[in-house]
Steps between C-alpha positions, in 0.01 A plus 500: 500500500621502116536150338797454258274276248241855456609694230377900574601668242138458298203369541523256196766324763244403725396196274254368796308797350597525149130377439192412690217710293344793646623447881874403369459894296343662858823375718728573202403888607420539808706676705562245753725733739187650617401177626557283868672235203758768404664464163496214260901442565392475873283172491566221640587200220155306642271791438670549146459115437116531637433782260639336205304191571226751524476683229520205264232287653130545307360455863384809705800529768615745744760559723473655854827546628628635833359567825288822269398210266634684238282428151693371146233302284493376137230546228262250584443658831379800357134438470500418852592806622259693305462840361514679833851324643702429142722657456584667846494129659887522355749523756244614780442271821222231471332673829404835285374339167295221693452695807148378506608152530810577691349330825484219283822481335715619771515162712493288188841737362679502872435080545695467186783756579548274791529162239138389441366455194111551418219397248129581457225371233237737418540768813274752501710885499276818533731683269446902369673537163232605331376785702277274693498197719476164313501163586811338342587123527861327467721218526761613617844385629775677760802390533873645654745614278801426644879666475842366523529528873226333525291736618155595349497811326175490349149355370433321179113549408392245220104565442248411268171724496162260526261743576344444120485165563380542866157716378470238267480256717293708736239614208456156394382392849286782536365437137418130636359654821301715309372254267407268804266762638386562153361202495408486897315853429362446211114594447486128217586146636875421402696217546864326433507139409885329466568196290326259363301434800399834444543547909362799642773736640272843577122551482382871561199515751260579193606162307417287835189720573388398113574163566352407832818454676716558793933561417580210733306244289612612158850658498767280473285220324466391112219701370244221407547317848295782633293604169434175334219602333698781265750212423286403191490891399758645489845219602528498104531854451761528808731254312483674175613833693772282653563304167542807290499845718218639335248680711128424498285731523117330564201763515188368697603128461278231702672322802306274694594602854417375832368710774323453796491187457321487137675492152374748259603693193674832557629793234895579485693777365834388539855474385750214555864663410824331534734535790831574315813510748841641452599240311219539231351206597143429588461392857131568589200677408351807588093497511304835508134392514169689549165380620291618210210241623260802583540710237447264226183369694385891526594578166298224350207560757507901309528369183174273608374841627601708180331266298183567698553889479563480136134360429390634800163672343191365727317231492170600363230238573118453461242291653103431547320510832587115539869564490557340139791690334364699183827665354903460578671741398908422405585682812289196683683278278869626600393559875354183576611251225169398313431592170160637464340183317611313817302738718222659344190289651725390761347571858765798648517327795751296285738799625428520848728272742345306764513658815322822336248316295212660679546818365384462184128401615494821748600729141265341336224548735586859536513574089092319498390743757623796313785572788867664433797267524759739602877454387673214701810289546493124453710189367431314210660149353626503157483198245818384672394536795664771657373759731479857385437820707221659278346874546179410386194782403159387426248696297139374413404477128137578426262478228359778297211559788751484763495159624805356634541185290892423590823647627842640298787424736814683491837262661790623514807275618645736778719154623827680468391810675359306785826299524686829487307644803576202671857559430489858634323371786704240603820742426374754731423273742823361492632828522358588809562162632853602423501840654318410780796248590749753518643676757551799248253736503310488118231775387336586180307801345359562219639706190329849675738359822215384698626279726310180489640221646701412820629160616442334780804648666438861478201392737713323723738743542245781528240342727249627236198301360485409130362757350592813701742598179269678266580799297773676708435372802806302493668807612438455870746282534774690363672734797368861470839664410527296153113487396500834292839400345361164490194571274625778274763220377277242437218747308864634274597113440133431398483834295860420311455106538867505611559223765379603876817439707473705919617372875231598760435416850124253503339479860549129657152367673683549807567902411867444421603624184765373256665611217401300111638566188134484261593453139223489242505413114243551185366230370453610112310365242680421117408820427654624799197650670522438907272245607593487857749523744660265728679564771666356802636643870788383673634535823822664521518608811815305634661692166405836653636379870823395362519808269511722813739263699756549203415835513627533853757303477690656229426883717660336815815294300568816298494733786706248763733433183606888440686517799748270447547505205580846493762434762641181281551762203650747721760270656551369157594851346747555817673169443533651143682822607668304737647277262497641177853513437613185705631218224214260544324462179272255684425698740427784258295356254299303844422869652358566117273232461380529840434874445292395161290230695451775780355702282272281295378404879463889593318542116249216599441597876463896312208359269355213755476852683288659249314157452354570858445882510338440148274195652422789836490768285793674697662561139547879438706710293745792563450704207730766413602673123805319320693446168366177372810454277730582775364221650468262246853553429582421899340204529638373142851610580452263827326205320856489242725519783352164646385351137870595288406281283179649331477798328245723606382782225331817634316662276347823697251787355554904637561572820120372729448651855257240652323560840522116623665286778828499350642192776144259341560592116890413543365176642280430212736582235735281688271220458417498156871517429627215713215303388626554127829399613375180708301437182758505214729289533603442102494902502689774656296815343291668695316787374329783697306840372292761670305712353229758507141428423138635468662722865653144639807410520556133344812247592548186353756252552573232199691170491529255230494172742243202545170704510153421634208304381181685454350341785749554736533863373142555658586393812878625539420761753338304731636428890705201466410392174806321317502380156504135561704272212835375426687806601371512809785388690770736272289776610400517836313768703188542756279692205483812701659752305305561217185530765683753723582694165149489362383616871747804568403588053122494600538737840692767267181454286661351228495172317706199427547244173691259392544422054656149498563244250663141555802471407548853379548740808233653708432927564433594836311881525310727746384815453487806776269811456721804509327753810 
């Protein structure tokens, strides 16, 4: 219908798009007769009006109008649409550039067609104009554009993109999550404290640990209600954090604390920083503290001891038949406090403590009678009274014809060393005490790997007597099929001192054998010299069971699948002949997608396939002589047609004849390139070479996408390993590919690699011996 008040005759006449920026300049020239809206002269007077009010608004707006939702949208809607759907968004139906939303949109679009009106805050779109699937929040509004009849002829879309704002939001509670189990996980007592009542909001398990108390009875109450004694401390320093927001910073300060019932004075490291909130002010305090009480005690008990070792030289010490002291020596005088003109015609039994006061008489009796005192250890008190550990040696002095006329004693102060052995004593007995409380089986050996040691539940589970392990011995419990295995890769760990890590089957008391996992480590020295090794057994044997359960359930559900799924693609490509031509883009584009799935399903059921007759060893090849670039070009050609996007650069060698499975290495290739497609989503080159090398042929496939970390690179072609992280859910998959690949590589004799960098692209290879 032509309207008097249009003027056709230019397009300057059409002032409701004389301006409008970009989008005003994009309607201006396109060729709207090729459209469902027909030409400009042809709209309707509340369209024109709608685009005018449009164009001029700052405000991302759209217009879908029609029953096809025909698209008109100004400048500010732009960004929304993306790289992928700007500029063909422009006079196309709504269903094709959101057609991944459509199921969304659709009923919003038809309730307002039919008068209602819509609005959203913040709803969540899955939108692809990018190239990949992001989340995208709006506010949004729909509402009917009405026409002079009356009638609604189409949809205004007012929206405001707040998916910025929205990962804001969501970052800043995960930020506040995270610092919550910062503090809950942390290895040094932390704590919050709000106001001036400095009440405690959150206490990690370490800071009620250090202070004797349960979370009930301190969280949630002002600090020196439940520590009064650190009020006199440290309630001074607190307000001058609060006063001025200054840290402090206090290194092995004195609290008097209370524990178990008894004040005493502990060593802190800690730091009280302000809370600052949004508003910049200070609303709390954050306290990092660490018990240093131990250390400093230690470190002053070494110092003691390094004062010791530094004038360490032995006490030297002379004395008559009667015991009277006859020379003191300075190492006397630092040993046992007394300087020599306090001791020299002092009885020696000045030195000897109480309960071992007898001694002395017994030495002397021995040293009259001309007998040998042989090299002993005994205590002896020092001027301030304390008891020392002393290595004493006694020889007899004698006169020029031979007489034994006194005694020169040698003492020296082995205190420290007989505290240390204690230590080591008490440590290893605390270590067994500990490993013979576990269910875990723990074993040690000695640096030649000697096997030394068993807990108590090696016994238990064995039904073997302590000390039935000696040597290699310990082999008789392992099942006969893994005991040669078994000890040639414990003698190479002990040879290379690389860590001892082998599942075996060990004999149960009862003659039932189950499967552990034995995992051993060197225990090295500062100069890295292996002292011993310790190792523990575990039972995995309910790991192993389920193992084989999967096992046979993904043979049976991949064979019982393939049937009908077969006859699901089959019908699906009839009802595609069948209705190729018919004028149902719905139906059309439907049969499509349901073809794609089909065959995704048919690719998985294919490898889940080779997953089993891998696991039975049913996997074999049908090797026959072939062009390798002939088929690299095949399966490339094939990967574009699906993938238009991407471009996919070949760059092939001469002619190569290879004698291979040609079907296996077309699923390989295959593999590496979909996986450079799934993985490169901010890159649509793909590069692939082949090559001849050192008589094997050599294909790689490159892509310039996310890449892999060099631990996940090491573990890439395992059975249904997935790198785990925050693309997890943008990529999925069932980690099967690469291991099929590396499989069907390794039965042509070949091998399989992977060069990979994150963030810069990753190159996927094998390499084939030409026969």
């Amino acid at each position: 219908m032509h309207h008097p008040a249009i003027k056709t005759s230019s397009k300057e006449k059409f002032h409701f798009i004389s301006d409008g920026g970009e989008m005003g300049a994009l309607i201006r020239e396109k060729d709207w007769s090729k459209t469902p809206l027909g030409n400009l002269k042809d709209w309707p007077p509340s369209l024109l009006t709608m685009v005018s009010v449009m164009l001029d608004n700052p405000f991302a707006m759209y217009i879908a109008w029609g029953r096809e939702y025909i698209q008109l949208y100004n400048d500010g809607y732009r960004p929304i649409l993306g790289s992928l759907k700007h500029p063909h968004a422009l006079g196309i139906s709504t269903r094709e550039t959101f057609s991944e939303i459509w199921h969304i949109v659709k009923p919003m679009f038809d309730a307002v067609m039919e008068g209602e009106a819509f609005n959203h805050p913040d709803f969540l779109f899955q939108l692809n104009r990018n190239g990949f699937i992001e989340d995208c929040y709006f506010d949004f509004a729909y509402s009917p554009i009405r026409q002079e009849n009356g009638d609604v002829g189409g949809v205004l879309v007012t929206v405001i993109e707040t998916t910025n704002k929205k990962k804001a939001e969501d970052e800043l509670k995960k930020s506040e999550e995270r610092f919550r189990d910062i503090v809950r996980q942390t290895p040094v007592g932390m704590v919050i404290l709000k106001g001036r009542e400095f009440i405690v909001e959150t206490a990690n398990s370490a800071y009620l640990l250090m202070i004797d108390k349960e979370e009930n009875e301190f969280v949630g109450k002002p600090l020196f209600d439940s520590l009064p004694e650190v009020e006199e401390s440290v309630h001074a320093l607190l307000d001058h954090v609060l006063d001025t927001g200054i840290p402090y910073h206090g290194i092995e300060y004195p609290i008097s604390v209370k524990r178990h019932g008894k004040v005493a004075v502990g060593f802190f490291d800690f730091l009280y920083h302000p809370l600052i909130e949004n508003d910049n002010k200070i609303s709390g305090i954050i306290v990092t503290v660490a018990d240093v009480s131990s250390q400093v005690l230690a470190r002053t008990k070494l110092e003691e001891i390094a004062g010791i070792v530094h004038s360490s030289d032995d006490a030297i010490i002379s004395k008559n038949l009667n015991g009277i002291i006859t020379s003191w020596n300075t190492g006397a005088e630092r040993i046992f406090g007394y300087s020599a003109d306090e001791m020299i015609g002092q009885p020696v039994s000045k030195l000897i403590p109480a309960d071992r006061i007898n001694e002395e008489p017994d030495i002397l009796a021995r040293l009259r009678k001309g007998q040998r005192v042989d090299h002993f250890e005994t205590k002896r008190v020092t001027k301030d009274k304390r008891i020392l550990d002393i290595s004493l040696t006694i020889s007899p002095v004698r006169d020029g014809r031979g007489n034994v006329i006194g005694a020169s004693k040698i003492a020296r102060d082995i205190t420290s060393q007989k505290h240390a052995e204690r230590i080591i004593k008490e440590n290893e007995e605390k270590f067994r005490l500990l490993a013979d409380s576990m269910p875990q089986f723990v074993w040690t050996s000695d640096a030649e790997g000697n096997l030394n040691y068993f807990n108590q539940a090696v016994y238990k589970y064995s039904g073997l007597t302590n000390g039935k392990f000696e040597t290699s011995e310990w082999l008789q419990i392992v099942h006969p099929d893994e005991r040669s295995e078994n000890k040639l890769a414990w003698q190479r760990s002990v040879i290379t001192g690389q860590d001892f890590l082998f599942e075996h089957r060990f004999r149960r008391h009862d003659g039932e054998y189950r499967w552990q996992l034995s995992r051993a480590i060197p225990q090295r020295d500062e100069a890295g010299n292996i002292q011993m090794w310790v190792g523990t057994s575990t039972d995995i044997q309910e790991i192993k069971e389920q193992d084989q359960q999967k096992d046979y359930f993904i043979s049976l559900a991949s064979h019982e699948l393939k049937t009908p799924i077969t006859s699901i693609k089959a019908y699906t490509q009839l009802l595609q002949i069948s209705y190729g031509e018919a004028n149902d883009p719905f139906l059309a584009k439907s049969l499509t997608v349901i073809d794609k799935q089909v065959l995704k399903l048919t690719n998985l059921i294919s490898d889940l396939l080779d997953l089993s007759k891998i696991k039975s060893g049913s996997l074999t090849l049908k090797k026959e002589n072939f062009e390798v670039n002939e088929l690299i070009q095949e399966v490339t050609d094939d990967i574009k047609h699906i993938n238009t996007n991407y471009e996919i650069i070949f760059s092939k060698s001469a002619p190569m004849t290879l004698y291979a499975d040609r079907e296996r290495i077309s699923q390989v290739i295959t593999n590496f390139l979909t996986n450079a497609i799934k993985y490169s989503p901010n890159s649509l080159k793909i590069e692939i070479e082949s090559h001849a090398g050192n008589n094997n042929l050599v294909v790689a496939v490159r892509d310039f996408g996310i890449g892999i970390s060099e631990h996940d690179q090491e573990r890439i072609f395992e059975r249904f390993y997935r790198v785990e992280g925050k693309d997890e859910k943008t990529f999925p998959g069932f980690g099967i590919g690469l291991f099929i690949s590396k499989e069907i590589i390794h039965r042509h004799e070949g091998k399989i690699g992977v060069n990979s960098e994150t963030g810069k692209g990753s190159t996927f290879y094998f390499s084939i011996p030409f026969k």
